[in-house]
C-alpha positions in Angstrom: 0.0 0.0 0.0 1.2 3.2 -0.8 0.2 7.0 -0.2 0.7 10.1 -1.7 -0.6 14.0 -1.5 -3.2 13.4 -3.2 -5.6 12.5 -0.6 -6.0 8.6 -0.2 -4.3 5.5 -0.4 -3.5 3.1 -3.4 -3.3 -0.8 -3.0 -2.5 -1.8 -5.8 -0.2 0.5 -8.6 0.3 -1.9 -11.2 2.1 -0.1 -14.4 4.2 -1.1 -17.3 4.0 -1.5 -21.7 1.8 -2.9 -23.7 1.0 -3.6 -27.5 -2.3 -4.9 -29.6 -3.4 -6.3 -32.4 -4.4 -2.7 -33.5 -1.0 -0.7 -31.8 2.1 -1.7 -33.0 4.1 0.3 -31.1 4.9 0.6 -27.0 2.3 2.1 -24.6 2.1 2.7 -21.5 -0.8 1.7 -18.7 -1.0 2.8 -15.7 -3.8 1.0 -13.0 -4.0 2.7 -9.7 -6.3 1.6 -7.4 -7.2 2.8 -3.6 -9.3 4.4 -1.5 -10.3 8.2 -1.9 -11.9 9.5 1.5 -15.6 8.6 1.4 -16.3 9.1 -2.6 -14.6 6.3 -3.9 -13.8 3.3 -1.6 -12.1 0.2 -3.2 -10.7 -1.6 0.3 -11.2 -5.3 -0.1 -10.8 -7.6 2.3 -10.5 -11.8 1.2 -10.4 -14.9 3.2 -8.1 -18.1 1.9 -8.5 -21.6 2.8 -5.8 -23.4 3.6 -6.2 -26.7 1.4 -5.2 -28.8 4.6 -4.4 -27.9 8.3 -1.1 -25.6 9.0 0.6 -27.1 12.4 2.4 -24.8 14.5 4.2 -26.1 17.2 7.6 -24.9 19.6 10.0 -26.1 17.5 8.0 -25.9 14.1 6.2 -23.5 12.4 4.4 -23.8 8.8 5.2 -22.7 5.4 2.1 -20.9 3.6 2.6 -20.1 -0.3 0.3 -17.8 -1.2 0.6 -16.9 -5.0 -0.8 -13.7 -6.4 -2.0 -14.0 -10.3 -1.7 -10.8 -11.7 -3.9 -11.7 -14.5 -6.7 -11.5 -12.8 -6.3 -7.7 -12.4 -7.7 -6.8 -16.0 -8.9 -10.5 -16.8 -11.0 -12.1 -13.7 -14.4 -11.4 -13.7 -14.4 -8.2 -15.0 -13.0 -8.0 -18.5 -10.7 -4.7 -18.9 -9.1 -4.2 -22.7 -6.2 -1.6 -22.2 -6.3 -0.1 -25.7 -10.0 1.1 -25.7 -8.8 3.0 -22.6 -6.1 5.1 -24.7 -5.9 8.7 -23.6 -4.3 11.5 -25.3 -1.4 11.3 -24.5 -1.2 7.4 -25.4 -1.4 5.8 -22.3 -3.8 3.4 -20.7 -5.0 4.4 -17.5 -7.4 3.5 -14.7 -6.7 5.4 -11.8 -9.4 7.1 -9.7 -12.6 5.9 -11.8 -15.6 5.8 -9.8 -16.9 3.2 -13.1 -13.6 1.0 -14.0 -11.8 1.0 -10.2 -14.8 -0.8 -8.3 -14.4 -3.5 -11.1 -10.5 -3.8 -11.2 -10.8 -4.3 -7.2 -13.6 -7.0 -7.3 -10.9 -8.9 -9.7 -8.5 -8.6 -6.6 -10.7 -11.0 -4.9 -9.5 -13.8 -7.5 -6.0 -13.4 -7.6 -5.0 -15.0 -4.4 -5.2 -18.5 -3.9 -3.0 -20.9 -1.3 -1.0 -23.2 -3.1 0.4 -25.1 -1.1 1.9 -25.9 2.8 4.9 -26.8 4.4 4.3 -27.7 8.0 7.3 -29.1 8.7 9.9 -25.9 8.5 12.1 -26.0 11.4 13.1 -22.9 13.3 
């Protein structure tokens, strides 16, 4: 999580290139998503199941890998296409979006998963 003067906090700033079918060239995207005061909210909570019990003992104490698919940001659920969203100045953006950033952080809620545990890492 990460703040700036702009009043709010982001969860997620996910940024980097892309190219289409229809754009030949480099573009940039830019998808910030957070919380701005009372008017836009996107705080998400999620709850993972461990696919078997996780023992913790004194001597012991379990391994949880947790993976994160960053796909699921513009691809879960909700289906987000980065060149429709081409602005002027030829990059992608969703940033604060009272339409697109509810969507993006529902999406959030499918990219986490357990994968798997070791229970038997010793200290």
């Amino acid at each position: 999580m990460t703040w700036a003067w702009i009043v709010g906090y982001k969860f997620v700033n996910f940024e980097g290139e892309f190219t289409s079918n229809e754009l030949a060239n480099m573009h940039d995207f830019k998808i910030h998503i957070g919380s701005h005061g009372e008017a836009l909210d996107n705080y998400r909570e999620i709850e993972l199941s461990f696919p078997r019990t996780a023992q913790v003992r004194t001597d012991r104490t379990p391994d949880v890998h947790l993976v994160a698919d960053a796909n699921k940001i513009l691809d879960g659920t909700n289906k987000f296409e980065l060149t429709p969203l081409l602005n002027d100045a030829g990059a992608s953006q969703i940033m604060v979006d009272a339409e697109r950033a509810p969507l993006v952080a529902d999406n959030f809620m499918e990219m986490f998963y357990v994968d798997h545990i070791h229970s038997n890492t010793s200290h």
